[in-house]
Every structure is written in C-alpha cells, then in structure tokens.
C-alpha positions in Angstrom: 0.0 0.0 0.0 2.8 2.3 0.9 4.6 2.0 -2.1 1.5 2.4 -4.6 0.9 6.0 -2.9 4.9 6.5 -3.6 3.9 5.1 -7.3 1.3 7.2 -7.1 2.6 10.3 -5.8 5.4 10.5 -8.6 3.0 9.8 -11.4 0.6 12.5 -10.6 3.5 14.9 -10.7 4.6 13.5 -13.7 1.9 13.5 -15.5 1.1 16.9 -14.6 4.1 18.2 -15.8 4.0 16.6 -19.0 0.2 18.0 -19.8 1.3 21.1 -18.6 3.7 21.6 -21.1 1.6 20.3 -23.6 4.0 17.5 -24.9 2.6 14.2 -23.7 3.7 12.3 -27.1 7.5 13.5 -26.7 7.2 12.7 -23.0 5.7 9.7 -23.8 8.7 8.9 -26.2 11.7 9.6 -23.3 9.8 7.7 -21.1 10.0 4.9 -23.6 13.5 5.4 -23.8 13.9 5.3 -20.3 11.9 2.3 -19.6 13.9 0.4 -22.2 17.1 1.2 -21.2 16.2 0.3 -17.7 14.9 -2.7 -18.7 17.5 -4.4 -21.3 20.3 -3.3 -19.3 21.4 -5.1 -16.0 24.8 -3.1 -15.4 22.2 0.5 -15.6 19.9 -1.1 -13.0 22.4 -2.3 -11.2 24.7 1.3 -11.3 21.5 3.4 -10.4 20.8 1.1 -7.2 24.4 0.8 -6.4 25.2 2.4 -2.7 28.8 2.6 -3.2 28.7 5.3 -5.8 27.8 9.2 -4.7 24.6 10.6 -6.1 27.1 13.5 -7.3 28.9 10.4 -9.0 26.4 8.8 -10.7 24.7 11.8 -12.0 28.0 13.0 -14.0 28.3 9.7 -15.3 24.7 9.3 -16.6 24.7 12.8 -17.8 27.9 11.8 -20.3 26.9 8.3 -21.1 23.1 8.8 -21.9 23.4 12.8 -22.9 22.5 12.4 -26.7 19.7 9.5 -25.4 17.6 10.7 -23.0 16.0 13.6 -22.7 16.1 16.9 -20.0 12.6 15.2 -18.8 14.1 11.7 -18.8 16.9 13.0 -16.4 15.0 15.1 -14.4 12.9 12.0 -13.4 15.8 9.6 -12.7 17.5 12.1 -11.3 15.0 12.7 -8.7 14.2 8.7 -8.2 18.4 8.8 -7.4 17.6 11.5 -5.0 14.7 10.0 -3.0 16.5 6.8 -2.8 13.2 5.4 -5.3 15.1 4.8 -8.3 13.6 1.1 -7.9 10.2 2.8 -8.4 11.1 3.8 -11.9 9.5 0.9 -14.1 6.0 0.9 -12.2 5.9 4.8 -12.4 6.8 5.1 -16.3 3.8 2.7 -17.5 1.5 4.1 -14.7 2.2 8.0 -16.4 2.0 5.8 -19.8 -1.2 4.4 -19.1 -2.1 7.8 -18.1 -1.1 9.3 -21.6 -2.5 7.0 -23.5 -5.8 7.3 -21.6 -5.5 11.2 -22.4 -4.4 10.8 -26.0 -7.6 8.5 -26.8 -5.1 5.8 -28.0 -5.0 2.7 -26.6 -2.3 -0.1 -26.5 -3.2 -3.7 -27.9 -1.0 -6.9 -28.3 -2.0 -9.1 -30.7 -0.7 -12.8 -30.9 -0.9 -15.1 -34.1 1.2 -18.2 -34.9 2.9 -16.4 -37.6 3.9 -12.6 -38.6 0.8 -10.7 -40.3 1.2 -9.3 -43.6 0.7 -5.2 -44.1 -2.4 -5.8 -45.5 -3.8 -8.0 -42.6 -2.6 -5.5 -40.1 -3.6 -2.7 -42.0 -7.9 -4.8 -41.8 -6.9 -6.1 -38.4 -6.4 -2.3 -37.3 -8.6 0.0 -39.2 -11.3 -3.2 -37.8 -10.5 -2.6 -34.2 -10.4 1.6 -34.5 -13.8 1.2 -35.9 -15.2 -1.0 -33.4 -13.6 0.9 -30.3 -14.0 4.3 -32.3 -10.3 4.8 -30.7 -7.7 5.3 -32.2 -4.9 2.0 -31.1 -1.5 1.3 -31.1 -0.6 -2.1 -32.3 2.1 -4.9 -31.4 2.1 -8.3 -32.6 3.5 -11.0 -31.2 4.5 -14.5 -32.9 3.8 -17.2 -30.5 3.5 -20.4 -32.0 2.1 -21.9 -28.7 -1.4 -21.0 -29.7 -1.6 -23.0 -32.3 -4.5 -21.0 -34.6 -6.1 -18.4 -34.1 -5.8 -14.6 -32.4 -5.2 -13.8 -29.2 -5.6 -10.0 -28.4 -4.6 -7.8 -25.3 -6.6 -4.4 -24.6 -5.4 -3.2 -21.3 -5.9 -5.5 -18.5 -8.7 -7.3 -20.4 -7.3 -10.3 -22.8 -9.7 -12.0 -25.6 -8.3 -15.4 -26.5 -9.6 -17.2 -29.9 -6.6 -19.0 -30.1 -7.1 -22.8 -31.1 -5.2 -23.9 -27.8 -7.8 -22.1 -25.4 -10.5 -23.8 -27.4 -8.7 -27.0 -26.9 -8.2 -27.0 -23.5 -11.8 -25.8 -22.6 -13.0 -28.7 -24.9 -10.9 -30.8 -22.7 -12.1 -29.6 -19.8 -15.6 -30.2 -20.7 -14.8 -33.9 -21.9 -13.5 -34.6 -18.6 -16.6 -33.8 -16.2 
C-alpha cells in the first residue's frame, strides 16, 4: 500500500508536468526510452541502485553516457528517483504516467498474438477493424507465439480476448473430462 501511494505520488506529478507543457507524445517517447534502457540493461539497473557510488557520482556519469539519449525530462525524473532513494520505483511509475497518456491521447495499447507474422495488409484490416469498433484510435504490437496454435489472441489493457485454437482446446478438454 505504501509504495502504490509512492507510485502514485510520482506519477501525478509526472503526469502533470507533461500536460502542462503540452508535450505528452514526446514525453511519452523519453519515457520509452527510459523504460527500455532500464529494462535491457542489467549493469544501468544495477549502477542506479548501487550504494557505493555518490549521487554527485552517478549523475556525472549518466549525464555523459546517456546525454544524446535521454532527454532533460528523462533526467529530471531519474535524477529525482536517485535522489529520494526510489530509483527502484522507476518501471511501475513510467507505465502508470503511460497508461495515463495514452488514456489522455484517446489511444490505446493492444498486443495481438498469431502463430505467424501478419502481412501489411492483414494488419492494416486487423487495425482499421479494431479503431472502428472501439471508435479509438490503437497502437498495435504483434507477437509470434507459435504456442497458440491458430487463431488470435488480443490484449486491450488488462482485459485479454483469446480465440486461439489452444484455449478452445483446453476448454473442450475440460468439458470432456466432467
């Protein structure tokens, strides 16, 4: 509890300072950088929660390795995580101030999985067919996961639709067994 009202205490200023200055995509952009970067590279996690190097230190280092990479915004965050001693925060508060852009923007994140790569054509139907049926407009990732076996398997939020082959599979299973 304590450390979703940290979460949440970072995001709302955050978020608020990105709207403010009217740049939520390019703040949603360095974000993505940042979360990346955090995220692919063990020796940055483990230099930002290192106690033996200074805060002084570590921001001189971060602003020469990572100058032409992140942005002012990008630092200002990190830096302040570095400061609070929060920097562990950092990947929860980035999608939470995401989630919040998105939500703002009217777009809206969607994973799709298929047992093999879609053509431009089939993603170009598979998208214009979701943005008319949300009347949103969506952001799209697919995902190759041959473990489904057939079928689509889509992610909108926190709510998944599954019309993969495997799901039917196993719920035809399931009702063969009772």
């Amino acid at each position: 509890m304590k450390k979703n009202r940290e979460v949440n205490k970072y995001v709302g200023a955050v978020f608020a300072v990105a709207e403010k200055s009217g740049q939520l995509s390019e703040v949603s952009l360095h974000l993505n950088t940042l979360l990346m970067m955090y995220k692919t590279s063990p020796e940055l996690r483990l230099f930002l929660q290192s106690r033996r190097i200074s805060l002084e230190n570590k921001s001189k280092i971060l602003q020469v390795v990572l100058k032409d990479v992140l942005s002012e915004f990008g630092f200002e965050l990190l830096f302040q995580l570095l400061n609070d001693g929060r920097v562990q925060l950092l990947e929860e508060i980035i999608k939470r101030v995401q989630f919040l852009i998105d939500s703002k923007s009217g777009a809206m994140k969607i994973t799709v999985s298929t047992t093999s790569p879609l053509n431009d054509n089939e993603l170009d139907d598979l998208v214009s067919g979701i943005e008319k049926k949300l009347e949103k407009k969506i952001e799209m990732e697919t995902i190759v996961d041959p473990d489904i076996l057939g079928g689509v398997k889509f992610r909108i939020g926190n709510t998944i639709i599954d019309g993969s082959i495997a799901t039917r599979l196993q719920k035809l299973g399931a009702t063969l067994y009772q």
